[in-house]
C-alpha positions as CSV (number, residue, x, y, z in Angstrom):
1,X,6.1,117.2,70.3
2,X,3.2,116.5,72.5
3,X,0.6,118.3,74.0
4,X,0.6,121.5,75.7
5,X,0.8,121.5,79.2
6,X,-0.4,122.8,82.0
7,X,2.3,124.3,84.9
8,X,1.3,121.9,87.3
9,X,0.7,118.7,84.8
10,X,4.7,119.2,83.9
11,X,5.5,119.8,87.5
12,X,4.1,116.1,88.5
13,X,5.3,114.5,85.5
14,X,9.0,115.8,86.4
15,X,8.6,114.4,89.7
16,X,7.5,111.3,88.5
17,X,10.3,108.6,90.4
18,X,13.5,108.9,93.0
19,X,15.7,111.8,93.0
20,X,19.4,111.6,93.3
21,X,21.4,113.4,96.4
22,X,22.5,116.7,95.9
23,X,26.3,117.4,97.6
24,X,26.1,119.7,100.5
25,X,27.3,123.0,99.7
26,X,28.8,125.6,102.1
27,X,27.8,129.3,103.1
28,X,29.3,132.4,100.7
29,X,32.6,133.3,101.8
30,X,34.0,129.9,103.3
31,X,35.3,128.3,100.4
32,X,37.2,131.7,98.9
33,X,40.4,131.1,97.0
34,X,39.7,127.4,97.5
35,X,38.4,125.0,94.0
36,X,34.5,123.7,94.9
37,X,33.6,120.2,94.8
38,X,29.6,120.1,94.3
39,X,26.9,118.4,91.9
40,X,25.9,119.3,88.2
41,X,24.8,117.6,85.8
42,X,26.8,116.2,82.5
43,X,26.2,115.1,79.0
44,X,26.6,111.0,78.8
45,X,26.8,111.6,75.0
46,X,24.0,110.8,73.0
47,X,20.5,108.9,73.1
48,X,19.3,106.0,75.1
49,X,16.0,104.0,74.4
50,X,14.3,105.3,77.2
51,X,16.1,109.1,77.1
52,X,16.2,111.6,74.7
53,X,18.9,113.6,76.8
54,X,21.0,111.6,78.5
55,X,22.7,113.0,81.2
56,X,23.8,112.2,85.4
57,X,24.3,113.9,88.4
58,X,27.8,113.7,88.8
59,X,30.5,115.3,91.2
60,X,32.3,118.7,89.3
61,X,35.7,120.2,90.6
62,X,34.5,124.3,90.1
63,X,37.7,126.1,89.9
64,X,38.3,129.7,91.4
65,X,37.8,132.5,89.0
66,X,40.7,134.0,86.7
67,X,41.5,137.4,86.7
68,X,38.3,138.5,84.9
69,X,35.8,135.7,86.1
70,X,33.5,135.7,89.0
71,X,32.2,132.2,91.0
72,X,28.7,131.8,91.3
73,X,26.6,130.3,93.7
74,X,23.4,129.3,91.6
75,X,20.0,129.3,92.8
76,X,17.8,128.8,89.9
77,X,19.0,128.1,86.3
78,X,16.4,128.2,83.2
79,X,15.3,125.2,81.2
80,X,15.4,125.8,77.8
81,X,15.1,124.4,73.9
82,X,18.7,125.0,73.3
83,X,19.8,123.2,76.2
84,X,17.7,120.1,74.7
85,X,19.2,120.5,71.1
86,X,22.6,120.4,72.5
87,X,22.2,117.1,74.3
88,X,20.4,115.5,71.4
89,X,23.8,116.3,69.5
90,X,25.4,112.6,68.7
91,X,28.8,112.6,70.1
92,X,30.4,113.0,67.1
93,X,28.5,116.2,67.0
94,X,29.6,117.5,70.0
95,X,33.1,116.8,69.5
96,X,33.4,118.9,66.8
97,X,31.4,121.3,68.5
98,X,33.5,121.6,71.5
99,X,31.0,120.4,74.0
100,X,33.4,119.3,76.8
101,X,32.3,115.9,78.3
102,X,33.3,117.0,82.0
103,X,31.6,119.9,82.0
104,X,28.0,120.8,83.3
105,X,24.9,121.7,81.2
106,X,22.5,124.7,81.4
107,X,23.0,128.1,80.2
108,X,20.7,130.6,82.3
109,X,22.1,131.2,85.5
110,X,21.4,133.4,88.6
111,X,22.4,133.7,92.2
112,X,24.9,135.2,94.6
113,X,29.2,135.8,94.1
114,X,30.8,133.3,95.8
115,X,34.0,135.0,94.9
116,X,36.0,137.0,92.4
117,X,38.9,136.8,90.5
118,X,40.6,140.5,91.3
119,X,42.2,141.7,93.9
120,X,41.1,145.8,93.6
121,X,37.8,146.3,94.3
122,X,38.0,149.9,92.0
123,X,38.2,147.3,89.0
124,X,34.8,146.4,88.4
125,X,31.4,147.1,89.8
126,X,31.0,143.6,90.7
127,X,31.4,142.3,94.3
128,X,31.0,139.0,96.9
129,X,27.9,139.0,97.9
130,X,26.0,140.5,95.1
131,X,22.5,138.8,93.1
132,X,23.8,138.4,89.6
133,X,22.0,136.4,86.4
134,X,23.7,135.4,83.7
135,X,24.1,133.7,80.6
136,X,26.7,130.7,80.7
137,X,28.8,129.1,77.9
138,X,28.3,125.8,78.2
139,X,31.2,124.9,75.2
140,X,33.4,126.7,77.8
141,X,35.3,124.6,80.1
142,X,34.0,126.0,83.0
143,X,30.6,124.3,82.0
144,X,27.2,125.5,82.3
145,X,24.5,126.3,84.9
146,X,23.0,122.7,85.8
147,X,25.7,122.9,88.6
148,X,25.8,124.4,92.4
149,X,28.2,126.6,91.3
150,X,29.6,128.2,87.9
151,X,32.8,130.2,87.1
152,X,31.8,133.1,84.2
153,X,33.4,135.8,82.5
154,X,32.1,139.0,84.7
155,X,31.0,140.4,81.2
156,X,28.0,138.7,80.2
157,X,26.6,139.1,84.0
158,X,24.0,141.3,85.1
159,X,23.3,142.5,88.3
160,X,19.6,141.8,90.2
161,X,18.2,144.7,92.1
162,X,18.4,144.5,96.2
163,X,15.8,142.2,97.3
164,X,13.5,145.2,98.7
165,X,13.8,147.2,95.2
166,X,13.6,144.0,92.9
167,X,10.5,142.5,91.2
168,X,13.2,139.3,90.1
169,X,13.1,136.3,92.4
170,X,16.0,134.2,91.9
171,X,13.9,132.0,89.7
172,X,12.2,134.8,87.4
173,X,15.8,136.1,87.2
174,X,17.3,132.2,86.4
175,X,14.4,131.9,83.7
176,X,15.1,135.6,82.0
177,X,18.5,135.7,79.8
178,X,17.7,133.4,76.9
179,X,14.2,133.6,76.9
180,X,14.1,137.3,77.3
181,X,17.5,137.9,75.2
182,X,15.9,136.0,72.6
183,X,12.6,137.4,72.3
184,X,14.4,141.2,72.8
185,X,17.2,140.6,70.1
186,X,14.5,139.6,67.8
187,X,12.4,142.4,67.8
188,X,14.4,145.4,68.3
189,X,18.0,144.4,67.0
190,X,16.3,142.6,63.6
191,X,12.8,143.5,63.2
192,X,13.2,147.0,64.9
193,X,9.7,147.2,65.5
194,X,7.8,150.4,66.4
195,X,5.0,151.4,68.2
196,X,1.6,151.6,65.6
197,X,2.7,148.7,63.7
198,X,1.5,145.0,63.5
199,X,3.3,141.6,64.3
200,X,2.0,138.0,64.1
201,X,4.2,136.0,66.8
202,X,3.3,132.3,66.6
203,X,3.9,130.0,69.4
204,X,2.7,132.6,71.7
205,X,2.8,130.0,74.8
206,X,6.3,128.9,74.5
207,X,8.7,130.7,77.3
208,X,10.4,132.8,74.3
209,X,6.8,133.5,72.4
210,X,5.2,134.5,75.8
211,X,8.2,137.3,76.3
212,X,7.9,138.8,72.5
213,X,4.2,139.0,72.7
214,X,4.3,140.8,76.2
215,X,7.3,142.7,74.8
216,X,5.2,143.9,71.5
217,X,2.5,144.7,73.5
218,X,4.2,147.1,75.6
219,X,5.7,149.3,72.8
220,X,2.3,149.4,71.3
221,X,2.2,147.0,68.4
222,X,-0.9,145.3,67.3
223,X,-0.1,141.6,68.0
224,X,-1.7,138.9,66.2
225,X,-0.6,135.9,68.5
226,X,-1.2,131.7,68.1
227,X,-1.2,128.7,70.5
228,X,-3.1,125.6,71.7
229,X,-6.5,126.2,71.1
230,X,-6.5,125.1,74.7
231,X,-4.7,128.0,76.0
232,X,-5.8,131.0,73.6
233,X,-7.2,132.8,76.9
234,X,-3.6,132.8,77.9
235,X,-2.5,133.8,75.0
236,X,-4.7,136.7,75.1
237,X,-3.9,137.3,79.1
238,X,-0.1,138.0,77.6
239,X,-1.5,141.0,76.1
240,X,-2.1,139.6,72.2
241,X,-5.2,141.4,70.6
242,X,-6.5,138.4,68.5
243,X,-5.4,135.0,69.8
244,X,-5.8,132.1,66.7
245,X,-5.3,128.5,66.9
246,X,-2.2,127.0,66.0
247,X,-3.5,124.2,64.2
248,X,-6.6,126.1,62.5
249,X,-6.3,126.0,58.7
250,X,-7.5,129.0,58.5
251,X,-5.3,130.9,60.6
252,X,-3.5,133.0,57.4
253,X,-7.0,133.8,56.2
254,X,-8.0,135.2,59.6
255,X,-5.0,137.8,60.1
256,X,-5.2,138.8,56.1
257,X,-9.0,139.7,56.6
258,X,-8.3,141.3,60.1
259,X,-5.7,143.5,58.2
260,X,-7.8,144.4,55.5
261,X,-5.7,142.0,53.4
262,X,-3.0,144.8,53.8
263,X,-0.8,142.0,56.0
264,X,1.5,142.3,59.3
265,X,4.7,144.4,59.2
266,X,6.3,141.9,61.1
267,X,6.4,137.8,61.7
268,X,8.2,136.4,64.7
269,X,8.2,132.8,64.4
270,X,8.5,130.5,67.6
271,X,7.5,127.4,67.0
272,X,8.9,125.0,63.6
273,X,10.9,126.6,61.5
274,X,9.1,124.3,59.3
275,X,5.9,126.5,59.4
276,X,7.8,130.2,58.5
277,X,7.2,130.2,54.7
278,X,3.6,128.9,55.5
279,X,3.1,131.7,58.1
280,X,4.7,134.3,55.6
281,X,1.7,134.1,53.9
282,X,0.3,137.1,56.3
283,X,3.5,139.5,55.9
284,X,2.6,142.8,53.5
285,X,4.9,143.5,50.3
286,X,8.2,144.5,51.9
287,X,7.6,142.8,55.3
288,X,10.4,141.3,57.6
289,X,10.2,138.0,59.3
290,X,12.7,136.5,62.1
291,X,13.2,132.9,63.2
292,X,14.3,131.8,66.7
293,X,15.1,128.0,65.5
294,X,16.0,126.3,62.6
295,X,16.6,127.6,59.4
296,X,14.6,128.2,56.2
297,X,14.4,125.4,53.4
298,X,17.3,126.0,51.1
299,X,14.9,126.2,48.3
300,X,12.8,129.3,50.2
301,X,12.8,132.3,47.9
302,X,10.9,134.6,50.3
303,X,13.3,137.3,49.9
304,X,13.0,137.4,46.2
305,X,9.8,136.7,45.6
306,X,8.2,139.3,48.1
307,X,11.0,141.4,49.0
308,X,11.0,139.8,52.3
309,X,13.7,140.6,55.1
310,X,14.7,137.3,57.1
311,X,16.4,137.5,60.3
312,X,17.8,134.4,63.2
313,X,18.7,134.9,66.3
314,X,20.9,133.1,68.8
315,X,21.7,134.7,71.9
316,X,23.8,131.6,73.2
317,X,26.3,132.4,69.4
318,X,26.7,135.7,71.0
319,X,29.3,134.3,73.0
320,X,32.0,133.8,70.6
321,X,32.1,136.5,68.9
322,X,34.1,139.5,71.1
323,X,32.0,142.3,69.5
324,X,28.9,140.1,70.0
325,X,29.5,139.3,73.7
326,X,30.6,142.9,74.6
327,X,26.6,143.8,74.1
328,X,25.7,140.9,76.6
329,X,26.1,142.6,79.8
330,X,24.1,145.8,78.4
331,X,21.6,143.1,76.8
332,X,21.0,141.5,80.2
333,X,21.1,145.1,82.4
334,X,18.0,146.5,80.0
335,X,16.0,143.0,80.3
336,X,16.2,143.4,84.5
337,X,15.2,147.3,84.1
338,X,12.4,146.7,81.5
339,X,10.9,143.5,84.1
340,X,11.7,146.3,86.7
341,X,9.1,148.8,84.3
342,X,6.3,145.4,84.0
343,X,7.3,145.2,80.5
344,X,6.8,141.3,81.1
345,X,6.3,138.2,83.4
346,X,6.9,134.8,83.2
347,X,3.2,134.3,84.3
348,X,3.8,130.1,84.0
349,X,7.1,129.2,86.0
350,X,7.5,125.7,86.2
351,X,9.7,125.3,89.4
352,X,11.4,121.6,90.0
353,X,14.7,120.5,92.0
354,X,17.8,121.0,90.4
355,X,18.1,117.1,91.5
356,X,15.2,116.6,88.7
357,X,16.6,118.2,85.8
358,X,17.5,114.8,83.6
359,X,13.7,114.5,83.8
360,X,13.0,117.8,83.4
361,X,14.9,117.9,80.3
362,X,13.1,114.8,78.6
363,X,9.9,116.4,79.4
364,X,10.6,119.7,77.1
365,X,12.0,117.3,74.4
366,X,8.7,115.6,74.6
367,X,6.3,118.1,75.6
368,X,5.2,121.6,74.8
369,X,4.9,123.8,77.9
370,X,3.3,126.2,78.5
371,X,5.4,128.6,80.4
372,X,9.0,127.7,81.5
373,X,10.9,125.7,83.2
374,X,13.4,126.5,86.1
375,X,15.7,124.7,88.0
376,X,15.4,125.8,92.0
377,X,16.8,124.0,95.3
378,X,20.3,123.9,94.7
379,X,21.4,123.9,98.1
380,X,19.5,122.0,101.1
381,X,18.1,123.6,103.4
382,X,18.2,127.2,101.4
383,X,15.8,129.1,99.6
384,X,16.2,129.9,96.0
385,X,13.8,132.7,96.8
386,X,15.6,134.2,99.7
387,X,19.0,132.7,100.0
């Protein structure tokens, strides 16, 4: 992983080169009842030498929604780590995993119903018309959010306030469900963290690390947060109340002596799984600590030797289990009302053309940036802020 960078240093190196042509797309309501021919991107399978994710713009046949689906026109869709992992899969990988070779990539969605897939409006709350964000399966066959338009269950959607009530753009709203689902699931469904108690969340800068640490802030934890020692002001701007250097050696030593050698309650780790049993060093007796990738070392005896609780998360698994993905919707509906409250931001958006998102997906496999990246400017000549 290289350097961290800055939200304009990753904008110009995404926009780097030619863009391909999006397919013009038509206004809500005229393509009703009819299937939607429009661009997304899809998974070639695979690495090349010069692409770590190797995907193209392609042409994609959007069915209408079945009976419990909705159609979305997308306006922004969120650029994440999981979206990487999945297209470094080799293709053997991904057949076994499902991955359809047709279908489009991305999993954080948001923009407007296109059209649903019920005929009595008393059925659900849903409607044409209405600002939705979402959280796509992209094993499904009806693809993922790298794509004009996406057909999803109506159960793991979320509607966006009215424009005049709402603090979400479209691409605040696009970046929110895994980086926010992530960093939410992880604190309150498997730490269950409380106000008065203490939490070292490492990575602080990443788009998931910059969430939890706003998030721990606001129900009054004491967070002890890393990153770049480039971007500890940052770090500290997110609401952490002692900002360390990632790379410092001494960073364990500094929260044990700031503790009174008591330790945190809590560790939320962001970055390398590599790093957790390192970074367990500064958990008390009894502590609990939660990874958001990767998985411990088969030979890691945390929980034995100091009583330790370890938790993962994966919002994106929540999708194939039915219990799991009944919570989704509520999941999604609490993140809009707490960024509604200015629980958290995404202070760093990194905004590029859906057009750009082969490059944009290289650059987070290469890179370490500092904020997040979202897809915008699906549809020429239309805002993703005020479609």
């Amino acid at each position: 992983m290289g350097n961290s960078q800055s939200a304009d240093e990753a904008r110009s190196i995404i926009l780097s080169g030619d863009a391909p042509k999006l397919l013009p797309t038509s206004s809500v309501g005229e393509s009703t009842g009819k299937p939607i021919t429009c661009s997304g991107w899809i998974c070639e399978g695979g690495r090349t030498p010069s692409a770590i994710c190797n995907t193209s713009l392609s042409q994609i046949t959007v069915l209408t929604p079945g009976p419990t689906q909705i159609r979305v026109k997308i306006y922004a869709a969120g650029v994440n780590n999981a979206d990487v992992n999945h297209l470094k899969s080799d293709l053997e990988e991904r057949k076994l995993r499902r991955l359809s070779a047709t279908s489009a990539c991305g999993a954080d969605g948001a923009g407007v119903i296109e059209s649903i897939g019920w005929s009595d409006p008393g059925e659900c709350d849903l409607k044409v018309g209405d600002r939705v964000l979402f959280l796509a399966d992209f094993f499904s066959a009806e693809g993922g959010t790298f794509c004009q338009y996406a057909v999803v269950d109506r159960d793991i959607v979320s509607k966006i306030p009215p424009q005049a009530e709402s603090t979400l753009s479209f691409p605040e709203a696009g970046a929110l469900p895994t980086a926010g689902g992530t960093a939410f699931v992880a604190l309150f469904d498997k730490l269950r963290i409380q106000s008065g108690q203490s939490i070292f969340i490492s990575d602080a800068t990443t788009d998931i690390g910059s969430v939890a640490v706003q998030l721990a802030h606001f129900y009054g934890l004491h967070v002890f947060a890393s990153g770049p020692k480039s971007d500890l002001g940052f770090v500290k701007q997110l609401g952490a109340d002692t900002a360390l250097d990632q790379n410092s050696n001494t960073l364990v030593k500094c929260i044990l002596e700031e503790s009174n050698n008591y330790g945190v309650d809590f560790v939320l780790e962001c970055g390398d799984a590599a790093l957790a049993e390192e970074h367990s060093q500064v958990l008390r007796q009894g502590g609990s600590i939660c990874l958001v990738s990767g998985l411990l070392k088969p030979s890691c005896d945390l929980c034995v030797r100091n009583q330790y609780s370890i938790h993962y998360v994966s919002v994106h698994s929540m999708l194939h289990t039915a219990l799991a993905k009944a919570q989704l919707r509520p999941l999604l509906d609490l993140l809009v009302q707490l960024h509604m409250e200015g629980a958290f931001r995404f202070p760093n958006l990194v905004q590029v053309p859906l057009a750009r998102a082969n490059n944009a997906l290289n650059f987070l496999a290469n890179h370490h940036v500092r904020g997040k990246l979202v897809l915008t400017d699906f549809h020429e000549g239309q805002s993703s802020s005020t479609p």
